[in-house]
NUZA-778348 format. One record per residue (C-alpha): residue in one letter; y, z, x. Coordinates in steps of 0.1 Angstrom, whole numbers. Example, Ala and Ser with C-alpha at 12.3 -4.5 7.8 and 13.67 -1.06 7.14 Angstrom:
NUZA-778348
<atom guvo="a" north="-45" up="78" east="123"/>
<atom guvo="s" north="-11" up="71" east="137"/>
//
This chain:
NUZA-778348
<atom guvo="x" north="122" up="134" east="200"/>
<atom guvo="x" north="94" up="127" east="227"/>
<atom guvo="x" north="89" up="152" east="247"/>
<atom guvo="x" north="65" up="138" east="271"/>
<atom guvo="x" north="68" up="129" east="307"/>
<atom guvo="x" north="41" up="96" east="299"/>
<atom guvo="x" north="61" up="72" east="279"/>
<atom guvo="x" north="54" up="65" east="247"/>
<atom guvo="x" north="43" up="29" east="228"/>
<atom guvo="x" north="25" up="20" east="191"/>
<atom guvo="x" north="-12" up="24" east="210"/>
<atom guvo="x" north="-5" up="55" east="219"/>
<atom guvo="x" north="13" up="63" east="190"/>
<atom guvo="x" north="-18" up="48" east="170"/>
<atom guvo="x" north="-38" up="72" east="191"/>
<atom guvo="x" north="-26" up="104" east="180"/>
<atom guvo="x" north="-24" up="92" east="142"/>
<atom guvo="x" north="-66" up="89" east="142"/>
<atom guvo="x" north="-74" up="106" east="171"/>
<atom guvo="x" north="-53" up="136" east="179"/>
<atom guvo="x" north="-55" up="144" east="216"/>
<atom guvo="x" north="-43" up="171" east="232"/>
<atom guvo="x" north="-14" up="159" east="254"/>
<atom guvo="x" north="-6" up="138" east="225"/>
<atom guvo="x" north="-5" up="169" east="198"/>
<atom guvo="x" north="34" up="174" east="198"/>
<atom guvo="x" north="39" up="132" east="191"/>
<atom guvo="x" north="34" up="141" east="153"/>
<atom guvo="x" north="52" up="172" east="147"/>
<atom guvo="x" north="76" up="159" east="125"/>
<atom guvo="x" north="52" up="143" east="99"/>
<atom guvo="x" north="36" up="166" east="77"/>
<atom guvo="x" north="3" up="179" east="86"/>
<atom guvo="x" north="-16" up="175" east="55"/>
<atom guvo="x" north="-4" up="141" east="56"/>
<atom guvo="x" north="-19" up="131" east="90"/>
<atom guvo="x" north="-45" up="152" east="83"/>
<atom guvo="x" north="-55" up="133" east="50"/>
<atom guvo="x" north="-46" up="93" east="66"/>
<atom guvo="x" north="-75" up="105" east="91"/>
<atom guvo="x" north="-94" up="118" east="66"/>
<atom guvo="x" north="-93" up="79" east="46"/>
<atom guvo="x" north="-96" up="62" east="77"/>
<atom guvo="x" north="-133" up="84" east="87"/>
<atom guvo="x" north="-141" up="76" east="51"/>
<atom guvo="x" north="-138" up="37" east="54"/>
<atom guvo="x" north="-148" up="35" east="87"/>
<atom guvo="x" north="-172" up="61" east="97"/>
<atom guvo="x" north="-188" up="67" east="69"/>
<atom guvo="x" north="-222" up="46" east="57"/>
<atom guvo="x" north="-204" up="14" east="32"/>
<atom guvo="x" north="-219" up="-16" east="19"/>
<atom guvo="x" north="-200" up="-40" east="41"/>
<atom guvo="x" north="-213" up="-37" east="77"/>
<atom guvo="x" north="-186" up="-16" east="102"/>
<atom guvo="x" north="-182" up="-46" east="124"/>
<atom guvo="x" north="-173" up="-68" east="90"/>
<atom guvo="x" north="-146" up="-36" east="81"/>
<atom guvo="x" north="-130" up="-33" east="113"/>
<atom guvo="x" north="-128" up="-77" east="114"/>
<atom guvo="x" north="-117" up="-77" east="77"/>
<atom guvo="x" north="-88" up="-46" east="90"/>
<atom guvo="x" north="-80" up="-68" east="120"/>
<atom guvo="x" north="-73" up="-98" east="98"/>
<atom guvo="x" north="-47" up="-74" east="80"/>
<atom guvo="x" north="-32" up="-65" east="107"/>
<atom guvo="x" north="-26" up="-100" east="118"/>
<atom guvo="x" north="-11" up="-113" east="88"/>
<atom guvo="x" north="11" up="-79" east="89"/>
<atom guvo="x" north="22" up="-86" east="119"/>
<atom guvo="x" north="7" up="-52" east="141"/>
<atom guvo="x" north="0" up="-58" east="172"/>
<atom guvo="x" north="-15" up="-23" east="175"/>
<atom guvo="x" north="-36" up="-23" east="145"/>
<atom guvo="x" north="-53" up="-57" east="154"/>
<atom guvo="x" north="-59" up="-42" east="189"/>
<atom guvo="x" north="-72" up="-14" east="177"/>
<atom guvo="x" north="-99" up="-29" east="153"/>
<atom guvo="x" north="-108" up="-55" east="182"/>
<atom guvo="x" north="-118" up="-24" east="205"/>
<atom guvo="x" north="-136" up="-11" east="174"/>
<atom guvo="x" north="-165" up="-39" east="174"/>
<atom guvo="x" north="-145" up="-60" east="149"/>
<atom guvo="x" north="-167" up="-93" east="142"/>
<atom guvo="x" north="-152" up="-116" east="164"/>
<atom guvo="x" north="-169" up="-147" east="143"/>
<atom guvo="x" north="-144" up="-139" east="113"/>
<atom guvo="x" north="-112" up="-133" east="140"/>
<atom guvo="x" north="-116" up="-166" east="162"/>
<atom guvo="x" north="-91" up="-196" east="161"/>
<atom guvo="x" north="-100" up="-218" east="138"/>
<atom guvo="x" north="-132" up="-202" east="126"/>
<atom guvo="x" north="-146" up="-204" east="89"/>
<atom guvo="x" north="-174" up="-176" east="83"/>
<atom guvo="x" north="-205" up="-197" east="80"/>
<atom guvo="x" north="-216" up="-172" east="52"/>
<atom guvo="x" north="-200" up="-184" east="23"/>
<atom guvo="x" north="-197" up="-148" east="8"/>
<atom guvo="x" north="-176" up="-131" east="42"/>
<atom guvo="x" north="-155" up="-168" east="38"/>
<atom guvo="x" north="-143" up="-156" east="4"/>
<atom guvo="x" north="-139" up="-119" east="17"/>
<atom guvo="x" north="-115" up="-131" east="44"/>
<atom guvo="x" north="-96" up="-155" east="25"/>
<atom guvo="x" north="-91" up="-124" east="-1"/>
<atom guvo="x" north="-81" up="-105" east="25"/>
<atom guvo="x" north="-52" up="-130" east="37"/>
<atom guvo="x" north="-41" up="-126" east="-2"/>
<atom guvo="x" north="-37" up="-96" east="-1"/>
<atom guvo="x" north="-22" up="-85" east="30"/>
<atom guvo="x" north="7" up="-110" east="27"/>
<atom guvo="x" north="14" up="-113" east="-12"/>
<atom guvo="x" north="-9" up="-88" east="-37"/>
<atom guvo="x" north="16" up="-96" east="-63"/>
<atom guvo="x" north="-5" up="-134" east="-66"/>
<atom guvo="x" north="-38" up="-115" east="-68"/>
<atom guvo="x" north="-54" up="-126" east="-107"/>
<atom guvo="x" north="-83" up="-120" east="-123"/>
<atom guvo="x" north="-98" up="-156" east="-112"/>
<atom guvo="x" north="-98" up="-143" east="-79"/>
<atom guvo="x" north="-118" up="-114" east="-90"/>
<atom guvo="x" north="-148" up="-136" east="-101"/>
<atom guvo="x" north="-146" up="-156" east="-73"/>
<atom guvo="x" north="-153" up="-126" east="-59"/>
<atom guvo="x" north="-183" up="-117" east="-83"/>
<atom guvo="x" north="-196" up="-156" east="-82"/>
<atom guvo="x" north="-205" up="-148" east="-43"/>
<atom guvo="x" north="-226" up="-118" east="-49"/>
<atom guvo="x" north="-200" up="-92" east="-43"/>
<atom guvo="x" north="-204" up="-65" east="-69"/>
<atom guvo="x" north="-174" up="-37" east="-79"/>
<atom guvo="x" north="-181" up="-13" east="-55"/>
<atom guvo="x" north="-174" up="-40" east="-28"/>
<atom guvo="x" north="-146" up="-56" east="-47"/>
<atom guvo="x" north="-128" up="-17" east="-47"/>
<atom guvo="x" north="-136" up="-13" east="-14"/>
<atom guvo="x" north="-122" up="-43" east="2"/>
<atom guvo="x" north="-86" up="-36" east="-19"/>
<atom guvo="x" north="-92" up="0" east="-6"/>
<atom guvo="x" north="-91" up="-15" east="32"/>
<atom guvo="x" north="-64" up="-37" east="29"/>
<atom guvo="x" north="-44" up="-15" east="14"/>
<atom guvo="x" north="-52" up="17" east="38"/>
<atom guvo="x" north="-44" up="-7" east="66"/>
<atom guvo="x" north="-8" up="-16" east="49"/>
<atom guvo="x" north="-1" up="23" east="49"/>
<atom guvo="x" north="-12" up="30" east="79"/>
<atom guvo="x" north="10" up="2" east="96"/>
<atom guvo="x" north="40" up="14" east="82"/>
<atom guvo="x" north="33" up="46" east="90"/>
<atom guvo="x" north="23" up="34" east="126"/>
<atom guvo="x" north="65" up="14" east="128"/>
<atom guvo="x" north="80" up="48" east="113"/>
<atom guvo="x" north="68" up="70" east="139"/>
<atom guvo="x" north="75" up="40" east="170"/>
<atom guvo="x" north="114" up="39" east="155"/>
<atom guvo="x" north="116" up="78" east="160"/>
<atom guvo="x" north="103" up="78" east="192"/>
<atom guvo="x" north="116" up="42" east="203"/>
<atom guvo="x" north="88" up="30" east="212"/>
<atom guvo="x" north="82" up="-7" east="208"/>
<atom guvo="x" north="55" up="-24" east="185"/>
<atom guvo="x" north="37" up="-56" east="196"/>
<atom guvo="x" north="33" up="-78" east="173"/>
<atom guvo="x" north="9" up="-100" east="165"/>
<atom guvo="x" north="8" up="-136" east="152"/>
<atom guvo="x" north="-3" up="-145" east="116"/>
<atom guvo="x" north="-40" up="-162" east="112"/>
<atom guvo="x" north="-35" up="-206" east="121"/>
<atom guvo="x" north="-41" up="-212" east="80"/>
<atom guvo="x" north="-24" up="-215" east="48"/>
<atom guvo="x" north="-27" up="-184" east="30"/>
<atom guvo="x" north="-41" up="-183" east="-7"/>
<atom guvo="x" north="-10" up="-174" east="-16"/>
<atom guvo="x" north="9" up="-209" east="-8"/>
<atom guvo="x" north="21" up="-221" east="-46"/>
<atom guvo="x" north="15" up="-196" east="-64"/>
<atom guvo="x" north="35" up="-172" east="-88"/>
<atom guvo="x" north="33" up="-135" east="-100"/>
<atom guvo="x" north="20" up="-136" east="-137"/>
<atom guvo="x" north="49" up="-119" east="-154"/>
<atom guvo="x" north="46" up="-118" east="-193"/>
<atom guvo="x" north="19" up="-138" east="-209"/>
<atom guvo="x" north="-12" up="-116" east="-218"/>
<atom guvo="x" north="-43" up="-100" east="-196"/>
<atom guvo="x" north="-76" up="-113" east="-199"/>
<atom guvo="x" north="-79" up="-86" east="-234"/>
<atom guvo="x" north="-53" up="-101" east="-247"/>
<atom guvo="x" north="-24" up="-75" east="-246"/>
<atom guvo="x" north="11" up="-81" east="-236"/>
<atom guvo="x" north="19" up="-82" east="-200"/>
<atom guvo="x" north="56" up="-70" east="-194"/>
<atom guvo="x" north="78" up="-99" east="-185"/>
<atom guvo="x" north="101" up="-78" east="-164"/>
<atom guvo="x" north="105" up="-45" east="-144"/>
<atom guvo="x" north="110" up="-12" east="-167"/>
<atom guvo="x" north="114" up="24" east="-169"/>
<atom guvo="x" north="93" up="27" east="-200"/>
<atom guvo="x" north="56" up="36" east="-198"/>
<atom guvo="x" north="32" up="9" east="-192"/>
<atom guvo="x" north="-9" up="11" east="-194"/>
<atom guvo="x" north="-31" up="-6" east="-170"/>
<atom guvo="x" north="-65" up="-27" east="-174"/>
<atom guvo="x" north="-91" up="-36" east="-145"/>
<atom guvo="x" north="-102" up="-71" east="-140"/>
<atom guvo="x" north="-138" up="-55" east="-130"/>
<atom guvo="x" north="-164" up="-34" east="-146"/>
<atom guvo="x" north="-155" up="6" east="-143"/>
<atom guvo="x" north="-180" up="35" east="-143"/>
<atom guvo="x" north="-177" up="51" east="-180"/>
<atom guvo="x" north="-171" up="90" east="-183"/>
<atom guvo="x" north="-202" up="97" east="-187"/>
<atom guvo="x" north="-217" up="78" east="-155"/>
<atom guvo="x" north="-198" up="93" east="-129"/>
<atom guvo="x" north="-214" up="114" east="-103"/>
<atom guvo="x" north="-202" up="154" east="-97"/>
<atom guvo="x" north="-187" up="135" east="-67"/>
<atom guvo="x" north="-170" up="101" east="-81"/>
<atom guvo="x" north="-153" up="132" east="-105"/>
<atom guvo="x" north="-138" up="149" east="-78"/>
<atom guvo="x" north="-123" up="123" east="-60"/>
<atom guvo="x" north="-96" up="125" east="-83"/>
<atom guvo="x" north="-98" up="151" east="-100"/>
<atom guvo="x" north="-61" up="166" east="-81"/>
<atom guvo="x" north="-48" up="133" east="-99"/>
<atom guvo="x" north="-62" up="126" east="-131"/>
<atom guvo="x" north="-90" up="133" east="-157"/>
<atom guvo="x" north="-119" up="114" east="-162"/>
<atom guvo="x" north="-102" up="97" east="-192"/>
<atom guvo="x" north="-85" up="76" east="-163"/>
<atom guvo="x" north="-98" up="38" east="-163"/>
<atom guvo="x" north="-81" up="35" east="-132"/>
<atom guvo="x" north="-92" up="64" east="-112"/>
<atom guvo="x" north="-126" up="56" east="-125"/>
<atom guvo="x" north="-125" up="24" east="-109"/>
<atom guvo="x" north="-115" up="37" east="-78"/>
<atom guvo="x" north="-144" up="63" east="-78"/>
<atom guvo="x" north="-166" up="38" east="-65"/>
<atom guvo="x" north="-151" up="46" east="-32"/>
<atom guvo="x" north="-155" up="83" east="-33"/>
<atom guvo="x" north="-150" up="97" east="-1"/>
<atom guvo="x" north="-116" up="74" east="6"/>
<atom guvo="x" north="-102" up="80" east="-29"/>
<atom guvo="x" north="-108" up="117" east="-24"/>
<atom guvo="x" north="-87" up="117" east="9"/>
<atom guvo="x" north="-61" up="91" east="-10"/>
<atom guvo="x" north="-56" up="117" east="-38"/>
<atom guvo="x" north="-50" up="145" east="-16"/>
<atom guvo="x" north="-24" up="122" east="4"/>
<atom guvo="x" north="-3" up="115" east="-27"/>
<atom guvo="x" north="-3" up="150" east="-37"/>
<atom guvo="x" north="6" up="160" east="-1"/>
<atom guvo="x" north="36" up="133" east="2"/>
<atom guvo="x" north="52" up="138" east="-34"/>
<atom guvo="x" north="47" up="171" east="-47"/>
<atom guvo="x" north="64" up="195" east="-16"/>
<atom guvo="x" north="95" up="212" east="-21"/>
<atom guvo="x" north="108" up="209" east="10"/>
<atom guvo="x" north="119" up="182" east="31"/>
<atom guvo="x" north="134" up="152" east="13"/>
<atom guvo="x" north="144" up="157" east="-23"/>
<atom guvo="x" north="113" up="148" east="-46"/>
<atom guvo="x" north="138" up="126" east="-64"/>
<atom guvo="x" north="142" up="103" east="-32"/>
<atom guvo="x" north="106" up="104" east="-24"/>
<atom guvo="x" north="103" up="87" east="-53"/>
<atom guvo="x" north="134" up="64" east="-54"/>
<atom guvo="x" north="113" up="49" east="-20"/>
<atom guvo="x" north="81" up="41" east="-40"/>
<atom guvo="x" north="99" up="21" east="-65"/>
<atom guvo="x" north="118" up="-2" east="-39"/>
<atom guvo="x" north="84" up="-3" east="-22"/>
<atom guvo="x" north="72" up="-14" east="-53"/>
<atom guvo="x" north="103" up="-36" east="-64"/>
<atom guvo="x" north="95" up="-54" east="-29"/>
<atom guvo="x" north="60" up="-56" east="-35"/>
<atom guvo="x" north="66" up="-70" east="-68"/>
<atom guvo="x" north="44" up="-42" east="-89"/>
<atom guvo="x" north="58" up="-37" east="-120"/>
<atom guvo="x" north="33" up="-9" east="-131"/>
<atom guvo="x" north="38" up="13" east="-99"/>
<atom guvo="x" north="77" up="8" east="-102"/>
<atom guvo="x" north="78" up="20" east="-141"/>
<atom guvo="x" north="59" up="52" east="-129"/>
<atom guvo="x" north="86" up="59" east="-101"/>
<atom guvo="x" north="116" up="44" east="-110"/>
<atom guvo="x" north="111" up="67" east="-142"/>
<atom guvo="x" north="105" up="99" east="-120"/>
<atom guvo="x" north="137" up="93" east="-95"/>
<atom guvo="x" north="156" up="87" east="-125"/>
<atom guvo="x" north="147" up="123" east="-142"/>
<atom guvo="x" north="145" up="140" east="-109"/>
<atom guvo="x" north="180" up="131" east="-99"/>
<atom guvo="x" north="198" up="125" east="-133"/>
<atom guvo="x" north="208" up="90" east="-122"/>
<atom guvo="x" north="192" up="68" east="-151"/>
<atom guvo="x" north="219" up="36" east="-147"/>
<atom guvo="x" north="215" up="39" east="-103"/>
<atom guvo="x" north="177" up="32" east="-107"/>
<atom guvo="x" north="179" up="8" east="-134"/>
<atom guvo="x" north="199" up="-13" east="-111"/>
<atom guvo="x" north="175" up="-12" east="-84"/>
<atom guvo="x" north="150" up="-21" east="-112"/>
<atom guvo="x" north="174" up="-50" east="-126"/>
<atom guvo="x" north="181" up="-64" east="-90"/>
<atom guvo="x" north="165" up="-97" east="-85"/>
<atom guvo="x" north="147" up="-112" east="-54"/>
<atom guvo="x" north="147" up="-143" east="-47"/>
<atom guvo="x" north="111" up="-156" east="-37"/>
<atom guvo="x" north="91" up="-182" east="-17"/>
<atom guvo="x" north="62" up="-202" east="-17"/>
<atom guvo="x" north="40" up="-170" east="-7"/>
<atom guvo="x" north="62" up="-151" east="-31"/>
<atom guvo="x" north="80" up="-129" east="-1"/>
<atom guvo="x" north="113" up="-121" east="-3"/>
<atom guvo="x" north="136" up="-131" east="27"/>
<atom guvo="x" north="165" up="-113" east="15"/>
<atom guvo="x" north="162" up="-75" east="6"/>
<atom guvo="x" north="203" up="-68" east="1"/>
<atom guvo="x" north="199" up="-69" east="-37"/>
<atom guvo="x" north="180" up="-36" east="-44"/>
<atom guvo="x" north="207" up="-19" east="-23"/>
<atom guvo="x" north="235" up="-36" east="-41"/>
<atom guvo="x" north="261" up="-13" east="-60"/>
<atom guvo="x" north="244" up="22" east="-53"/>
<atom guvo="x" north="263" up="50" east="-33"/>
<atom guvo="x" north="260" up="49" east="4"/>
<atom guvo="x" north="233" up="75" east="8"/>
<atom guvo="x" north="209" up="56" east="-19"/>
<atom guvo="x" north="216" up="22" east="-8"/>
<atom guvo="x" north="207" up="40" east="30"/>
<atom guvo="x" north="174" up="53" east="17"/>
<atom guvo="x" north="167" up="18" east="-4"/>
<atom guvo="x" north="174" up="-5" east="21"/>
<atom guvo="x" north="151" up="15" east="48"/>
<atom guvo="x" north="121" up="18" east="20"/>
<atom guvo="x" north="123" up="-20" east="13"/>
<atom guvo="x" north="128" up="-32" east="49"/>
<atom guvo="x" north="95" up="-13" east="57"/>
<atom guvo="x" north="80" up="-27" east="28"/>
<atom guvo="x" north="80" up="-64" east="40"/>
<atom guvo="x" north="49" up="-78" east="44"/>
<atom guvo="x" north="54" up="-77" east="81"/>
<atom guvo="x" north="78" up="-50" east="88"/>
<atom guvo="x" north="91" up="-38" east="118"/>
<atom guvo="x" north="105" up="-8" east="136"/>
<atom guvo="x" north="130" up="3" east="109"/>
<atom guvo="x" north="162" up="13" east="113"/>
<atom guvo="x" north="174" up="50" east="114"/>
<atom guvo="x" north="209" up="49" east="122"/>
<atom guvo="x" north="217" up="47" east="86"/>
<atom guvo="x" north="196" up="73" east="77"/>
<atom guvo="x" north="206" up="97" east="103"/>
<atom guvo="x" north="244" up="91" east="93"/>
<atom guvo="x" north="237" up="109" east="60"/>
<atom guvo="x" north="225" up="138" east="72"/>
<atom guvo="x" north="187" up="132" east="74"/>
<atom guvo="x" north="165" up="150" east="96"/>
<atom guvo="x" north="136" up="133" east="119"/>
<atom guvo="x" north="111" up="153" east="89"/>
<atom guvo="x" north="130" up="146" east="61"/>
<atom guvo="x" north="134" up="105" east="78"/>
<atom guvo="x" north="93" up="103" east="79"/>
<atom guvo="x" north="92" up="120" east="42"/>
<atom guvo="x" north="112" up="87" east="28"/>
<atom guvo="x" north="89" up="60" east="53"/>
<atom guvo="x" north="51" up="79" east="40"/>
<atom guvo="x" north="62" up="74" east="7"/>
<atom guvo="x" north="70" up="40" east="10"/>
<atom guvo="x" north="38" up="34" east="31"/>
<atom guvo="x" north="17" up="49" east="9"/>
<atom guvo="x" north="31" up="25" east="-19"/>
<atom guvo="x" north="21" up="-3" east="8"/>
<atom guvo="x" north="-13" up="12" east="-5"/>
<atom guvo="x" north="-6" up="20" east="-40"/>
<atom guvo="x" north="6" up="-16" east="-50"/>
<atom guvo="x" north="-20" up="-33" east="-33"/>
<atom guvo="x" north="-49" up="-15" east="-54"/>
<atom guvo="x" north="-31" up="-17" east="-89"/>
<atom guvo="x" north="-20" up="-54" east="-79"/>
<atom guvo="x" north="-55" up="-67" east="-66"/>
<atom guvo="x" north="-76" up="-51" east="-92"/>
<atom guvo="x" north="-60" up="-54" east="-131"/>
<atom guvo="x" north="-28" up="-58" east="-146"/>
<atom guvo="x" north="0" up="-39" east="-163"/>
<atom guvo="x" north="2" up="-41" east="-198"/>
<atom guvo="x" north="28" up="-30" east="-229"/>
<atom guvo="x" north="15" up="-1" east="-244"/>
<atom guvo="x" north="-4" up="-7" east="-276"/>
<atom guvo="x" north="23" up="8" east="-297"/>
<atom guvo="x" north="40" up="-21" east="-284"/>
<atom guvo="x" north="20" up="-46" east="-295"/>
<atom guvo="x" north="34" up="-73" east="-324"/>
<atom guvo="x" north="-2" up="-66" east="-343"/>
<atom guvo="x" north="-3" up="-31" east="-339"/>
<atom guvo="x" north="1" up="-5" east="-371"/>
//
């Protein structure tokens, strides 16, 4: 695939993702361009735009990400950017007691999102951080996920090697913990106890902007998604700007005709989603793949397949979600969940190239599943799923 004389690696790579120079412009000709033109479009709006959190504090708190993913590039990258080095050092424990709780938040979510609770939502709020902040931060962690994945899918198709980098020298908030499946949410409804086709409703752990206080510009940030009768959108209008460029990057990855069949686009987000352990996300998907292809028993056993976890809740062994599906599905599940890991690597695409897949149709399947690198860690880090209230043992 690359035609250039210069050889190619993940900075370079990296490069053309937010960058675009010239020499570089044929690197990316196989990923759609309203999808690199929309992940540079969220990264100018978290970065480059005026936020509450100082830039050197984003790019740091996106460096610790990458770290903990395991990208070389991406913690490079954020170093060169004027990263805070006080909350990257060896060692080091933010004297300010409020960036301390940011960071360790961070770890949380970049390895595990899955052990993200409500507590950790007002520890948030008990050191000064209000909503907007609080949306923002699960906005950068989980741009950062995408973007990494994004970052290893275009290295595999040019073979270019990514450097990794080594994990932060401290136990992770995640060590002991476990995903709060069943019981109720902090309102009291029914949380569902296992993964599901049927539809599920979601409540934030953090105040959200009512209808009527939205701005004309917190409407359309997601107005290509969902009306303002959306709790969840709401919430995520308090980052306008990014959740503008994040709605136009769903729509561009999941709605096209072309490429690789819708149905498959979203058979990835629900392994992305069995792998990340969101139960909500995966019920949206899982019931789209199954009416898109007409294969309702197929995704119910990707749904069913069970992952056995460890004491940061990862998942060593992905074999399960592939298990007992034909060869082309279990090709295009195993390559969704293996860049799904909370520190993937270059994936494979000798498995995907034997069934027939084409270097566009190859990066169709990887931004879905990176964008549900994104997707999980907002709805996981910021509420929890819930039964709908038909469902309920006191409703009418």
């Amino acid at each position: 695939m690359n035609s250039s004389a210069t050889p190619v690696d993940a900075h370079r790579l990296l490069e053309a993702l937010l960058h675009a120079p010239a020499e570089d412009a044929t690197l990316l000709d196989a990923l759609r361009p309203e999808v690199l033109r929309q992940t540079r479009a969220a990264y100018d709006a978290l970065y480059r735009a005026p936020q509450p959190l100082a830039a050197d504090v984003l790019h740091a708190l996106a460096a610790v990400t990458a770290r903990w993913q395991g990208s070389g590039a991406l913690a490079q990258w954020h170093r060169t950017q004027g990263a805070d080095e006080n909350l990257l050092a060896p060692g080091a424990h933010p004297a300010d007691p409020a960036l301390a709780v940011l960071r360790d938040h961070v770890d949380l979510l970049s390895l595990s999102p899955a052990l993200a609770a409500a507590e950790d939502q007002e520890r948030l709020a008990a050191a000064g951080h209000t909503p907007r902040v609080v949306v923002l931060v699960s906005q950068l962690v989980a741009f950062e996920s995408h973007l990494q994945r994004l970052l290893a899918a275009l290295a595999a198709l040019h073979g270019a090697a990514l450097p990794a980098a080594d994990a932060p020298d401290r136990a992770p908030r995640t060590r002991g913990r476990t995903a709060q499946h069943g019981g109720t949410t902090p309102s009291g409804r029914p949380r569902p106890a296992a993964f599901t086709r049927e539809q599920l409703q979601w409540e934030p752990w953090i105040p959200v902007p009512t209808e009527e206080e939205l701005t004309a510009e917190q409407r359309e940030s997601f107005a290509a998604k969902a009306t303002t009768n959306s709790v969840y959108f709401r919430m995520l209008s308090l980052t306008p700007a990014l959740t503008a460029a994040r709605s136009a990057l769903d729509n561009a990855i999941f709605l096209p005709r072309d490429g690789l069949p819708k149905a498959e686009r979203e058979l990835a987000a629900a392994a992305a989603s069995k792998v990340n352990d969101c139960i909500y996300c995966a019920s949206v998907h899982a019931r789209k793949a199954a009416a898109l292809a007409k294969r309702a028993e197929d995704v119910d056993a990707l749904l069913a397949a069970a992952l056995d976890r460890d004491a940061d809740w990862i998942a060593a062994d992905l074999a399960p979600l592939a298990a007992g599906q034909d060869a082309r599905w279990a090709a295009l599940v195993t390559a969704a969940a293996e860049i799904s890991r909370p520190r993937p690597s270059a994936p494979a695409l000798a498995p995907l190239r034997a069934q027939g897949l084409t270097d566009p149709q190859i990066l169709d399947l990887f931004a879905a599943a990176s964008f549900f690198a994104w997707a999980n860690r907002l709805m996981l880090s910021l509420g929890d799923p819930s039964l709908p209230d038909a469902a309920r043992p006191d409703a009418a």
